[in-house]
VMD Tcl script that draws the C-alpha trace (Angstrom):
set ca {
  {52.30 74.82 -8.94}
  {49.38 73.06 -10.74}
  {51.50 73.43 -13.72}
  {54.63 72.01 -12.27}
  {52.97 68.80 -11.84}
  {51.42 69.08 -15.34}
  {48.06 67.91 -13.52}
  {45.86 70.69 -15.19}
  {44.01 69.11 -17.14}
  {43.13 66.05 -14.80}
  {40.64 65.69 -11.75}
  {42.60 65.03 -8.57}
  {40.45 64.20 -5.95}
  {40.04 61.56 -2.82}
  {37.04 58.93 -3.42}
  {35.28 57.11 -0.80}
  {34.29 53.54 -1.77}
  {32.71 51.13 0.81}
  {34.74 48.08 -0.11}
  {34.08 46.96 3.31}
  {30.21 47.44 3.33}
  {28.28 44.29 2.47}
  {25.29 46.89 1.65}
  {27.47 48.31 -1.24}
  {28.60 45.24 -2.80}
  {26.78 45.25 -5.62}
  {26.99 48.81 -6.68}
  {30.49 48.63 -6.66}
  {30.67 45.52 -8.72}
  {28.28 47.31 -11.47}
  {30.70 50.63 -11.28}
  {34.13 48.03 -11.74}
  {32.36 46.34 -14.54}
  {31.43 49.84 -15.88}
  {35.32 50.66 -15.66}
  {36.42 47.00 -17.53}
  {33.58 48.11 -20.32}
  {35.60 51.71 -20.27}
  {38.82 50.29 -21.31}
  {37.48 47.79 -23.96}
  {35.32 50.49 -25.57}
  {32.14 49.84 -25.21}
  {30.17 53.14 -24.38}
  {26.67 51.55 -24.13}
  {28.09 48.93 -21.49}
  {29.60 51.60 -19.12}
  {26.33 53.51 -19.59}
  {24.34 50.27 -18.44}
  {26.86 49.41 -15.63}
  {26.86 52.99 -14.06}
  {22.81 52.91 -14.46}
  {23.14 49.61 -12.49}
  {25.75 50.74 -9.65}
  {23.34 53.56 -8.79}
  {20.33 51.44 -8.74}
  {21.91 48.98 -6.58}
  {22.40 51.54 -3.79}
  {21.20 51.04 -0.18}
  {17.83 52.23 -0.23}
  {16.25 50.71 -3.05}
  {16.26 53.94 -5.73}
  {14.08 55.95 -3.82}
  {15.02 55.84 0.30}
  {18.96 56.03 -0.34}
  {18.93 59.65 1.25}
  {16.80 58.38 3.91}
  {19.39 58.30 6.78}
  {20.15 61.79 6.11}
  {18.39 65.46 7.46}
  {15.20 66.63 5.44}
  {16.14 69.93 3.87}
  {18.04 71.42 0.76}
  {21.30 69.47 0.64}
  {19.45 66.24 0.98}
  {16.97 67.21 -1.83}
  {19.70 68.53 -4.38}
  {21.93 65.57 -3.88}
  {18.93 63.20 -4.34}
  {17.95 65.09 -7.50}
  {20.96 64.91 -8.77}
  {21.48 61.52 -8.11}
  {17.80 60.84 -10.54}
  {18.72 62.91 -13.20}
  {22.18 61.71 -13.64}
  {20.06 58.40 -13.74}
  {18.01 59.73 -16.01}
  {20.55 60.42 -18.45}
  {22.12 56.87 -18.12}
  {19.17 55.44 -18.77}
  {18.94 57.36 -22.53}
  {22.13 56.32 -23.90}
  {22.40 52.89 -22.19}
  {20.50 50.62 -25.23}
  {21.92 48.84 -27.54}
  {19.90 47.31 -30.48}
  {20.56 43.32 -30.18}
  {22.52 41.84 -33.02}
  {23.17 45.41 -34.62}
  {27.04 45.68 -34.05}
  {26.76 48.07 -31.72}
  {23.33 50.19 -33.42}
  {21.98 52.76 -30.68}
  {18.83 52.08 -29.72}
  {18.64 55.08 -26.98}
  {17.50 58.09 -27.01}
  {20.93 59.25 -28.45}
  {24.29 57.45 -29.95}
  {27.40 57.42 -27.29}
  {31.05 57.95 -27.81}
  {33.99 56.90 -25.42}
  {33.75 60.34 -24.62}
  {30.87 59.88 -22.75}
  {31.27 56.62 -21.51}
  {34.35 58.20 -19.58}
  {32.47 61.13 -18.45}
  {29.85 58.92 -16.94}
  {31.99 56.31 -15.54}
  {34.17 59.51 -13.71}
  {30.21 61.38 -12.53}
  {28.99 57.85 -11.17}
  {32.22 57.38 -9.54}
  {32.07 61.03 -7.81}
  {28.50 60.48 -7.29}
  {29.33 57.68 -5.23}
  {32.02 58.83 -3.29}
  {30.03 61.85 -2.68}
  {26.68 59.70 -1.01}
  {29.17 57.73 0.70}
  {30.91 60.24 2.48}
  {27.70 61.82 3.37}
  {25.50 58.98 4.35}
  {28.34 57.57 6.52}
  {30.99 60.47 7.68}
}
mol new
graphics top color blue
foreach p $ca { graphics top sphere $p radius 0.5 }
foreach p [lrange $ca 0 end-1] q [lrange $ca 1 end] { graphics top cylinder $p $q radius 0.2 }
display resetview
């Protein structure tokens, strides 16, 4: 069947973005100007912008899993959430005036920008759905 449709190689799944919630504003402005830097090609952009929509979360970086249940789901999710974080932080930089020079920790492709965008897009869906129902 999954052939039929010729969606084998893509990620079909339902997202679950706040629009609605004032709280979320500004995370979902950094994650739609992470997907205009996606289709202009500029990697280190999208890597800043998802960086951004995370930080921008409810809960200031560090109590945005505070509304849920102590225990293992709420610790994996929340470590998950800081190392993704993590690693777009390292490819974010961009050395000013250098036509594009990395300055992060390593040099990133479109490749990665779209792999980023598409994880910080999940990841939000994901806290959404499980913050609010």
């Amino acid at each position: 069947m999954v052939d039929k449709l010729e969606i084998g190689n893509y990620l079909v799944t339902p997202l679950r973005l706040p629009a609605e919630l004032s709280t979320w504003q500004a995370a979902l402005g950094h994650l739609a100007q992470a997907g205009r830097a996606v289709t202009v090609g500029d990697p280190p952009a999208v890597f800043g912008y998802c960086r951004a929509a995370i930080d921008a979360l409810p809960g200031a970086k560090t109590e945005i899993f505070a509304a849920m249940p102590d225990g293992k789901k709420r610790d994996a999710i929340n470590e998950l959430t800081k190392q993704l974080g993590i690693y777009l932080h390292s490819g974010r930089h961009v050395v000013p005036n250098s036509h594009g020079e990395q300055g992060g920790e390593f040099p990133v492709s479109q490749q990665d920008a779209v792999f980023v965008y598409n994880m910080t897009k999940l990841l939000l869906s994901q806290i959404y759905s499980l913050l609010y129902g």
